[in-house]
C-alpha positions in Angstrom: -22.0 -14.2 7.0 -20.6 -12.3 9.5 -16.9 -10.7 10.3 -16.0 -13.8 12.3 -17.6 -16.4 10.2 -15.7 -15.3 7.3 -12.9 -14.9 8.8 -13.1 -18.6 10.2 -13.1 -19.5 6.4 -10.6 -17.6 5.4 -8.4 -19.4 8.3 -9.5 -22.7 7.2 -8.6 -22.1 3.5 -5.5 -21.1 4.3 -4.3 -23.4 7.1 -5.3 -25.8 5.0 -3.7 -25.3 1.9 -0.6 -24.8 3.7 -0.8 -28.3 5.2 -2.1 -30.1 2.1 0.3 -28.7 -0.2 2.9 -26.8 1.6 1.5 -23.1 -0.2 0.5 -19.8 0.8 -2.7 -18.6 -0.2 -3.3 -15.4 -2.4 -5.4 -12.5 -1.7 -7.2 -12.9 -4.9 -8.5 -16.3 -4.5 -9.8 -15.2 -1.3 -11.5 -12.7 -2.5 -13.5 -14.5 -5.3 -14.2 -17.0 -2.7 -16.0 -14.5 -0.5 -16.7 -12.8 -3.5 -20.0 -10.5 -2.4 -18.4 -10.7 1.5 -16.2 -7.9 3.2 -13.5 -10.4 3.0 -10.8 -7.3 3.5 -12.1 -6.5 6.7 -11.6 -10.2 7.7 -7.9 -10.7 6.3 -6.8 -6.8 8.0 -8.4 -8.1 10.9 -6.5 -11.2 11.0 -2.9 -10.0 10.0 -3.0 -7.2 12.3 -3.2 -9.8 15.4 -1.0 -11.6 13.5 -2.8 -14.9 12.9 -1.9 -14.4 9.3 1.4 -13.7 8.3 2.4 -11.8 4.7 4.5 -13.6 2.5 6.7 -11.2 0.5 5.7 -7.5 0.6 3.3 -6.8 -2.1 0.0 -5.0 -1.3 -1.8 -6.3 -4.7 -4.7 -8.4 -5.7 -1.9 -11.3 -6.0 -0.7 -10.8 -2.4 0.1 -14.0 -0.6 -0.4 -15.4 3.1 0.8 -18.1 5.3 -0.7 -19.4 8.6 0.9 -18.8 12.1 0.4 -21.5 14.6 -2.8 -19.3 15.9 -4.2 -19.8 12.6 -4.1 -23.6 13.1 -6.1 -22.7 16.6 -8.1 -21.0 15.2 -9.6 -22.8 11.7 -12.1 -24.7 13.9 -10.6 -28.4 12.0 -9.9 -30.0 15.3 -7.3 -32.5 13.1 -5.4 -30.0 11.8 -4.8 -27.9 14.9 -4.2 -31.1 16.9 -1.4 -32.7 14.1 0.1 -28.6 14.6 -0.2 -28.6 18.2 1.8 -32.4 18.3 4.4 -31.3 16.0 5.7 -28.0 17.5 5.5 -29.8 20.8 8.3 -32.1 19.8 10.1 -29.6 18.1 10.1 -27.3 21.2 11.4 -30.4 23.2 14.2 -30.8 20.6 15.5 -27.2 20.1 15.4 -26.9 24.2 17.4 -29.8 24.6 19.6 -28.6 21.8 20.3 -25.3 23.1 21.7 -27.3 26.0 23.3 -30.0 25.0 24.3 -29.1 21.4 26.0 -25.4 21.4 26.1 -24.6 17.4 26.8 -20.7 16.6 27.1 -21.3 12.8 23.6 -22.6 13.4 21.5 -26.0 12.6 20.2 -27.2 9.6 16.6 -29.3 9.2 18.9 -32.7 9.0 20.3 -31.9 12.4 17.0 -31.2 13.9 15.9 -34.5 12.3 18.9 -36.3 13.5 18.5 -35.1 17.2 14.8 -36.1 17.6 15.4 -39.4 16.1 18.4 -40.3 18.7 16.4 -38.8 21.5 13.3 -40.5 20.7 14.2 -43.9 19.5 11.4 -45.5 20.1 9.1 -43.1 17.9 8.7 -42.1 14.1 8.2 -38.8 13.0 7.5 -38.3 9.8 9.4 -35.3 7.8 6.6 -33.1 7.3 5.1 -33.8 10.9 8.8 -32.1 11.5 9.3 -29.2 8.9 5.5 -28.1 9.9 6.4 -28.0 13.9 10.0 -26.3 13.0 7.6 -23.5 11.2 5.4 -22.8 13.6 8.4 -22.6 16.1 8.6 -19.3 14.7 5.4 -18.0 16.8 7.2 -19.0 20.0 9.8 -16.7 20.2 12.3 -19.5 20.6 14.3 -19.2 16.9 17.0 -16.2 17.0 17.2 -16.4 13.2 16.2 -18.4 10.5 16.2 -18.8 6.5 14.4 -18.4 4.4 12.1 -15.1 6.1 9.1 -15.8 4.1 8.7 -19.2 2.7 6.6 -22.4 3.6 9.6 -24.2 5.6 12.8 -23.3 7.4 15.9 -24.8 6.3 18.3 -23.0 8.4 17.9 -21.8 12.0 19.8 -20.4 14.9 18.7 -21.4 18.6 17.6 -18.1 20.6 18.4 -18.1 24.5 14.5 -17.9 25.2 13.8 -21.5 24.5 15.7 -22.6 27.8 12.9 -20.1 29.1 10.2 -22.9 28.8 8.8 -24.1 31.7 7.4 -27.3 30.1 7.5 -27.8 26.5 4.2 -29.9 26.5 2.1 -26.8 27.9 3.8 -24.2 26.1 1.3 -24.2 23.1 -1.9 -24.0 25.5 -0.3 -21.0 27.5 0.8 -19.2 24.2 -2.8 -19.7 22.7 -4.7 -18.5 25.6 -2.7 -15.2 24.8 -4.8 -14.5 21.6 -7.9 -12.8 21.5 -9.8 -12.2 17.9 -11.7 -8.9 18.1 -13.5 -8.2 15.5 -14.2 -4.9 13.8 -17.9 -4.0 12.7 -18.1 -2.4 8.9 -20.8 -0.5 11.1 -16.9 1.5 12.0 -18.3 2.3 15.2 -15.8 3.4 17.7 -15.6 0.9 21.0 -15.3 -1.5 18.5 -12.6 0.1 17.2 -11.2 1.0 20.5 -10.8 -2.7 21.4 -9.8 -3.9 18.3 -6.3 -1.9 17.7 -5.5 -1.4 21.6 -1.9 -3.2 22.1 -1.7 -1.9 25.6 2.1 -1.2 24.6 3.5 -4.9 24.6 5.4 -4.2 21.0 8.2 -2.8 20.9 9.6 -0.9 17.8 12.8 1.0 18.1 13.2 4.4 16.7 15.7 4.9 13.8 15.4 8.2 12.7 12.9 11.2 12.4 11.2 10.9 8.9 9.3 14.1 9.1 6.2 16.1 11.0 4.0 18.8 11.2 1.6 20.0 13.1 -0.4 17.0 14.2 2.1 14.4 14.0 5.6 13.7 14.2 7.0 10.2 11.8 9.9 8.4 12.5 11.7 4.9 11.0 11.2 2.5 13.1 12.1 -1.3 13.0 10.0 -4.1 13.8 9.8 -5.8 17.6 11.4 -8.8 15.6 14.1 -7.0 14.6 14.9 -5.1 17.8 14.4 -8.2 19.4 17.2 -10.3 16.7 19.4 -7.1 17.5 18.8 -7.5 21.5 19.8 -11.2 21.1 23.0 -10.2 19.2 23.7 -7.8 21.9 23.7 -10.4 24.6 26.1 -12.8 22.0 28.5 -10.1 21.6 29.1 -9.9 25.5 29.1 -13.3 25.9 31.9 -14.1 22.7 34.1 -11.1 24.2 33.9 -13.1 27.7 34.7 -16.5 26.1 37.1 -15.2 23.5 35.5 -17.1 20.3 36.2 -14.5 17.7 34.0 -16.4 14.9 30.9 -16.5 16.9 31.5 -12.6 17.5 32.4 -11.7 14.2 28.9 -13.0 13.5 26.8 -11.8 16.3 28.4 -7.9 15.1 27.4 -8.6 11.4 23.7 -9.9 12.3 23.3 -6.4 15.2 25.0 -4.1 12.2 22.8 -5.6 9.2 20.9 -3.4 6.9 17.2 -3.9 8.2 15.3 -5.2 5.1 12.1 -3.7 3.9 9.9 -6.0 5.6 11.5 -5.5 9.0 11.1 -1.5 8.6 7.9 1.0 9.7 6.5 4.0 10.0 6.1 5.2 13.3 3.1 8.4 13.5 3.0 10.0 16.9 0.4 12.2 17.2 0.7 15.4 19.1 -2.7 14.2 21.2 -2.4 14.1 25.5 -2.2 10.3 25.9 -5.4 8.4 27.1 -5.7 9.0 30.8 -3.8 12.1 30.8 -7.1 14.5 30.4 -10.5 13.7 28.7 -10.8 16.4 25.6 -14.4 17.9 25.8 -16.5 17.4 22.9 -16.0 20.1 20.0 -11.9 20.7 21.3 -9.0 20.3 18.8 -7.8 17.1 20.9 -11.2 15.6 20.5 -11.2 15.9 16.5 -8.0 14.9 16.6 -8.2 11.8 18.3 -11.6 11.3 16.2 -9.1 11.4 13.5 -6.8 9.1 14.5 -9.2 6.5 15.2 -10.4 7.2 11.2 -7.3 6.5 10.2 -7.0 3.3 11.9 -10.4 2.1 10.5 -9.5 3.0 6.8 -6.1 1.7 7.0 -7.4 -1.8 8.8 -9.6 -2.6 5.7 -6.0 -3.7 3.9 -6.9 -1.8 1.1 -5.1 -2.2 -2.1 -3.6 1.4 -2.6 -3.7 2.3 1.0 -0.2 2.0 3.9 -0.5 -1.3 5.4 -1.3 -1.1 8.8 1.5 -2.8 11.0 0.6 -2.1 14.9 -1.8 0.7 16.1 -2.0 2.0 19.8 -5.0 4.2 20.8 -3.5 4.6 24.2 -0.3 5.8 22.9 -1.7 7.8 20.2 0.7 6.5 17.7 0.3 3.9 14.3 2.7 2.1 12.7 2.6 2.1 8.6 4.9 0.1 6.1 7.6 2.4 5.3 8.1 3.5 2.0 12.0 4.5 0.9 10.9 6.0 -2.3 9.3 8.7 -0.5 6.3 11.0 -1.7 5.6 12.4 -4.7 6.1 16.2 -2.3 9.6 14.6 -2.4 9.7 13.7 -6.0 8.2 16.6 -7.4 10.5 16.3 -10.5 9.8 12.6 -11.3 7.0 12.6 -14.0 7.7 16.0 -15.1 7.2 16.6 -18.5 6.6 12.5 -18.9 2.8 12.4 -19.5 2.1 9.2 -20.1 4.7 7.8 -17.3 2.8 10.1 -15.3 -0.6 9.5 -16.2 0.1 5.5 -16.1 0.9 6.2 -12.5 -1.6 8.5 -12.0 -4.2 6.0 -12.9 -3.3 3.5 -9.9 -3.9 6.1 -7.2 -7.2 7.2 -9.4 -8.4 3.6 -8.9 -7.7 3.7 -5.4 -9.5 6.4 -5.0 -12.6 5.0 -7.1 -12.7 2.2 -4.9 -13.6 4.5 -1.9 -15.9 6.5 -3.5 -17.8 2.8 -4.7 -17.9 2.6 -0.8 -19.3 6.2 0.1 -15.9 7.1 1.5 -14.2 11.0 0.4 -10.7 11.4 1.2 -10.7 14.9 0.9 -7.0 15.5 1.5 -5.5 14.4 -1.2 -2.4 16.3 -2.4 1.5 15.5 -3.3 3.0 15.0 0.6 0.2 12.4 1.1 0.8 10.5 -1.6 3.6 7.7 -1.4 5.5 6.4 -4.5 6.0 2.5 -4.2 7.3 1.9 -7.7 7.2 4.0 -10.8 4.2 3.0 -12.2 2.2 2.2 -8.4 1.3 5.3 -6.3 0.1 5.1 -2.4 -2.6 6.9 -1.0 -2.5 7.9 2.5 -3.4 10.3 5.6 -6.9 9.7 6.5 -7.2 11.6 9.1 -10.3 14.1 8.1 -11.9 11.4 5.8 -15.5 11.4 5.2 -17.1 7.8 6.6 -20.7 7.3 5.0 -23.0 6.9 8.2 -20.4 7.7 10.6 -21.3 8.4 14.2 -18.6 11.2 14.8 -18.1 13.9 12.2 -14.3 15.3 12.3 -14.9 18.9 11.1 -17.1 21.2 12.8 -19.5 24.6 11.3 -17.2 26.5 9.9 -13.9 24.9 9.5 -12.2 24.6 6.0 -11.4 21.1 5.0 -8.8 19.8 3.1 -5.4 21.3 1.8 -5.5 25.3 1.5 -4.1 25.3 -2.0 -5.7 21.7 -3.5 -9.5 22.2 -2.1 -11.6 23.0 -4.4 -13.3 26.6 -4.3 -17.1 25.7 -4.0 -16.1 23.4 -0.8 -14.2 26.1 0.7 -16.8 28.5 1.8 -16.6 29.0 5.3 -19.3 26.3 6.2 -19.4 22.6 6.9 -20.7 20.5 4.1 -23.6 18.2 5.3 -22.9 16.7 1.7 -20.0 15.5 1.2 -19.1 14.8 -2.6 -16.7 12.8 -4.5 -16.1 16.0 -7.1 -14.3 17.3 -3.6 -11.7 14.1 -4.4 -11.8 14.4 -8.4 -10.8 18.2 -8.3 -7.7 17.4 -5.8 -6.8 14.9 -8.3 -6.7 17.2 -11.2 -4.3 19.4 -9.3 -2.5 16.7 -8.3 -1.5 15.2 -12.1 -1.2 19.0 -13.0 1.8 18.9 -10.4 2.8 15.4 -11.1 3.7 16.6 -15.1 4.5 20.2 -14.6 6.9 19.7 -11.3 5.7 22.4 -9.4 3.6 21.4 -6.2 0.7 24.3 -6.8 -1.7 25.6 -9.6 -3.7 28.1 -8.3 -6.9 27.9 -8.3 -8.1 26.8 -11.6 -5.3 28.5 -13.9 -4.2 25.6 -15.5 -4.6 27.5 -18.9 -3.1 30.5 -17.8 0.1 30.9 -20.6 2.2 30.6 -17.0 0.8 27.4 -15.8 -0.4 25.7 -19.1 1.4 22.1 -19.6 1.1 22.8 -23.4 3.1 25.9 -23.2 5.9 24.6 -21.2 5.8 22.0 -23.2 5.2 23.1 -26.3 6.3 20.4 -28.7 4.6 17.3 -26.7 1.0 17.0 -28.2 0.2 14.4 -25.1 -0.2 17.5 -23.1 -3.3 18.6 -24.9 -4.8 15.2 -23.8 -3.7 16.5 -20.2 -5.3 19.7 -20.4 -8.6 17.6 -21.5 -8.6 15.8 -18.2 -8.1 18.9 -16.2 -10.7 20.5 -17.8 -13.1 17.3 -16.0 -11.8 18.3 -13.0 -10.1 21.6 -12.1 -13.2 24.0 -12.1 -15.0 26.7 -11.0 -18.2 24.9 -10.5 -19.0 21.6 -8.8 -21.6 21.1 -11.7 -18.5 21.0 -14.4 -17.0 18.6 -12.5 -16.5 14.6 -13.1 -19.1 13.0 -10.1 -16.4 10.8 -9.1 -13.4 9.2 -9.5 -14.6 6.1 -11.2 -15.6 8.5 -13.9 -12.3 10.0 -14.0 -11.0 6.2 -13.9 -12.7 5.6 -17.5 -11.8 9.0 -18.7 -8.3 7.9 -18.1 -8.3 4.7 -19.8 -9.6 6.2 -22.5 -6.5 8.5 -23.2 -3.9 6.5 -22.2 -5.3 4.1 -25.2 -5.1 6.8 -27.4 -1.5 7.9 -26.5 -0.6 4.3 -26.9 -1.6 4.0 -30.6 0.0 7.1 -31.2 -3.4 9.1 -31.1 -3.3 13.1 -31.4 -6.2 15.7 -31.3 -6.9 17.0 -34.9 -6.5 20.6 -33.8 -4.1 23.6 -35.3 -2.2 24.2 -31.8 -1.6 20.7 -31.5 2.3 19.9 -32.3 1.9 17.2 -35.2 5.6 15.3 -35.0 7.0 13.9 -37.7 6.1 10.0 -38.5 9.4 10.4 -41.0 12.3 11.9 -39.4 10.6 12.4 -35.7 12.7 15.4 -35.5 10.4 18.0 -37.2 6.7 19.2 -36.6 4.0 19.1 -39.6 3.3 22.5 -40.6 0.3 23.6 -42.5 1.3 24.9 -45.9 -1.6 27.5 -45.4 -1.6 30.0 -43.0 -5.3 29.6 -42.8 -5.8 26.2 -41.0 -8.0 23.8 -41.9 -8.8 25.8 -45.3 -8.4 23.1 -48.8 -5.5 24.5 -50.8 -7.0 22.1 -53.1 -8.8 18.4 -54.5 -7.1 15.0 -54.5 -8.1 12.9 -57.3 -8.1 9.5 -55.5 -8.4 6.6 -59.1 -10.7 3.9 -57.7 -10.6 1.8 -60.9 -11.9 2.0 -65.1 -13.0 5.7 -65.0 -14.0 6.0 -61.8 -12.6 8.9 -60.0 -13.0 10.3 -56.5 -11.8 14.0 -55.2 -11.0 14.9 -51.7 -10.6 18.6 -50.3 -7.9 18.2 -48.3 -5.4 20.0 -46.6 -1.7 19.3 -46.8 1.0 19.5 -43.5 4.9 19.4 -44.1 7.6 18.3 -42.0 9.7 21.2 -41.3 12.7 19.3 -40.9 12.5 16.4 -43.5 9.8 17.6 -45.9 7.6 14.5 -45.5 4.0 15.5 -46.6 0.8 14.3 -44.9 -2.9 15.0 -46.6 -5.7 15.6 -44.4 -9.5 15.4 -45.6 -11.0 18.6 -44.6 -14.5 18.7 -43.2 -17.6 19.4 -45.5 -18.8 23.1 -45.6 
């Protein structure tokens, strides 16, 4: 199938579950549908020109979506998108005619709507759903100020905004709204005209600068909010002036609350300017700094388009402009929260594990990140972790290659050493990723940002000497010791290795499992206030047998070795090994 073809059936599916049974449609049951298809390409592609609208704001498996009117255009079911076309037709007549005829600051309810279209049209039925479908749809028009709820199937609440005495003609509004949309679509090949014409907005969204989140020396972040945001506040604005002019205090009381509102997570993004000339301005020649960088930005734009589980969702992009818009994340990154998971291994390696299966899942695909390190990594709840910055990622087949001979790739203090030689690697290997991830949970349960190089058993930077009574910090060091070397060779071959390694332990710290070692803290099963002690100073060596009775005169003995609790005096036997 290709791109456009599945995402025709994706449309279809969910434009028609929507009308059938007044649901969104999840992620997941997308994705076994096309199971074997790049489905993700198809849903990015379609909720970045918004024909598919989030519900919610989860980025998992169990993500949901519900269909704009373009979606209805677009499903190629000729019913459907004419019942959809009929339906917010009349409901654009009636909220026109209400705007004028019907002033209502509180705001109007479905029963008024229903009301008004059955005293205007007395001579016609419509049914309830024909109306609750065209009242959603309304929503892609531009012609609702506000409405509740924000993300379900129906609106049962709604405010009239000043654009829907804009109209021309009610009855041609849907055709002239339609003809706006155009559904690029973006080749896996990730070739770069493609991508070009795919993510160019040619600047008509607007989002409004909050505040500066950060920079460096590529890019400068800001918080932004959303164009339908800036667009409610614009509306306020334009209330407020009028109330003050016509003295209603109630209707300005309300206009102030809905311009001062705390913007809610889904109406909030990250703005990333990059410090590029704008397209026009000058044409970078081939091997120059601006050329890599905007090379970069357009890699960026081609990871984060794939919707990713793991990765920023991709809200606007603007190639002209030099600029994308991510979700925003409040919690920050882990550079932020460098204290978070420390000396909490299994918190931190549970959270650990969701970036490492990110990560997998771009190495399945050929893809390196190979910048992977604590400011690039966003925290979205405790136990979830966010991967992003793609800037200098490694795309298998790609046309362009970011880096050039000679140029050191990746963080200074995270690369690994045998891919930080002074020459471009032809090769580029997952280990690169797996090593940055090693140093990465070393920060995560230590709480300092850098190890260097691979001292992670140096007394000063060992996890089981600065925490000396936590035996899960052995099991630590045993993951480290997969990734943080000297040698590419010693090295797990990718992250889906280090994926299964990492099950593996967090399995045995759930059951309570400890290495059977002599340095490795034994506490108490008793009190859980002392450490087992071995009664000889000689570990491991039998003080003596254990005659175990089996039944009649059967005996059995056991050399074993005996630890005490050096708080309670709880004993535990140990079989020692056969010499």
């Amino acid at each position: 199938m290709t791109t456009e073809q599945i995402e025709t059936t994706i449309l279809f599916d969910v434009v028609t579950r929507f009308a059938n049974l007044k649901e969104s449609t999840s992620r997941r049951d997308l994705l076994i549908k096309l199971k074997g298809q790049p489905a993700w390409q198809a849903i990015a592609n379609l909720l970045n020109q918004n024909i598919l609208r989030r519900k919610g704001n989860t980025a998992t498996a169990e993500e949901e979506y519900l269909p704009t009117a373009a979606a209805f255009q677009f499903c190629e079911n000729a019913q459907l998108r004419e019942q959809a076309k009929r339906a917010t037709t009349v409901v654009l007549h009636a909220l026109q005619q209400m705007f004028v005829g019907e002033p209502k600051k509180e705001g109007f309810s479905f029963e008024d709507l229903k009301n008004h279209i059955a005293y205007s049209n007395p001579n016609r039925i419509f049914d309830n759903e024909t109306l609750k479908l065209g009242l959603c749809l309304a929503k892609d028009f531009g012609v609702l100020a506000g409405y509740r709820p924000p993300d379900d199937t129906e609106v049962t609440w709604f405010q009239i905004g000043e654009s829907s005495v804009a109209m021309a003609d009610p009855e041609t509004e849907w055709d002239r709204v339609m003809a706006g949309y155009k559904r690029p679509t973006v080749a896996q090949s990730g070739r770069v005209d493609e991508i070009e014409r795919a993510f160019r907005t040619q600047g008509q969204v607007q989002w409004e600068r909050i505040r500066p989140l950060g920079g460096g020396g590529q890019s400068d972040v800001f918080l932004v909010r959303s164009p339908a945001r800036t667009s409610e506040r614009a509306s306020c604005l334009q209330k407020i002036r009028k109330t003050l002019d016509e003295d209603k205090r109630a209707e300005l009381a309300e206009a102030i609350w809905s311009y001062a509102r705390p913007e809610s997570l889904s109406e909030l993004g990250a703005l990333k300017v990059f410090k590029i000339p704008p397209e026009g301005s000058v044409v970078p020649p081939l091997g120059s700094k601006d050329r890599e960088a905007v090379e970069r930005l357009k890699n960026e734009i081609t990871m984060l388009s794939q919707g990713r589980p793991g990765l920023p969702k991709l809200l606007d992009s603007n190639l002209r402009e030099r600029c994308i818009v991510t979700e925003f994340f409040p919690g920050g990154t882990l550079e932020q929260h460098s204290l978070k998971f420390r000396g909490k291994a299994a918190s931190a390696l549970t959270a650990f594990r969701s970036l490492v299966q990110t990560v997998a899942s771009l190495h399945k695909d050929g893809y390196v990140h190979r910048d992977i390190k604590p400011p690039n990594v966003f925290v979205r709840k405790d136990d979830e972790l966010v991967l992003g910055d793609f800037g200098i990622v490694y795309v298998p087949n790609g046309a362009v290659r970011v880096t050039v001979t000679g140029e050191r790739v990746g963080p200074r203090d995270y690369i690994p050493q045998w891919a930080n030689l002074g020459a471009r690697h032809d090769d580029v290997e997952a280990c690169f990723d797996v090593y940055m991830l090693g140093k990465l949970l070393w920060s995560m349960v230590d709480g300092r940002i850098l190890l260097p190089r691979e001292y992670h058993h140096h007394p000063e930077f060992d996890v089981t000497k600065t925490f000396p009574n936590d035996p899960d910090m052995f099991l630590i060091n045993r993951i480290l010791d997969k990734c943080v070397v000297e040698n590419s060779k010693d090295c797990l071959s990718s992250a889906q290795d280090l994926l299964l390694m990492i099950h593996a332990i967090l399995a045995a710290m759930a059951r309570g499992g400890q290495l059977l070692s002599p340095d490795v803290p034994r506490p108490c099963h008793v009190c859980g206030i002392g450490l087992y002690r071995p009664e000889s100073l000689q570990p491991n060596k039998s003080l003596g047998n254990l005659r175990l009775w089996t039944g009649g005169s059967d005996t059995v003995s056991l050399s074993v070795q005996t630890f005490t609790c050096d708080s309670c005096g709880h004993v535990e036997f140990f079989k020692t090994p056969p010499r």
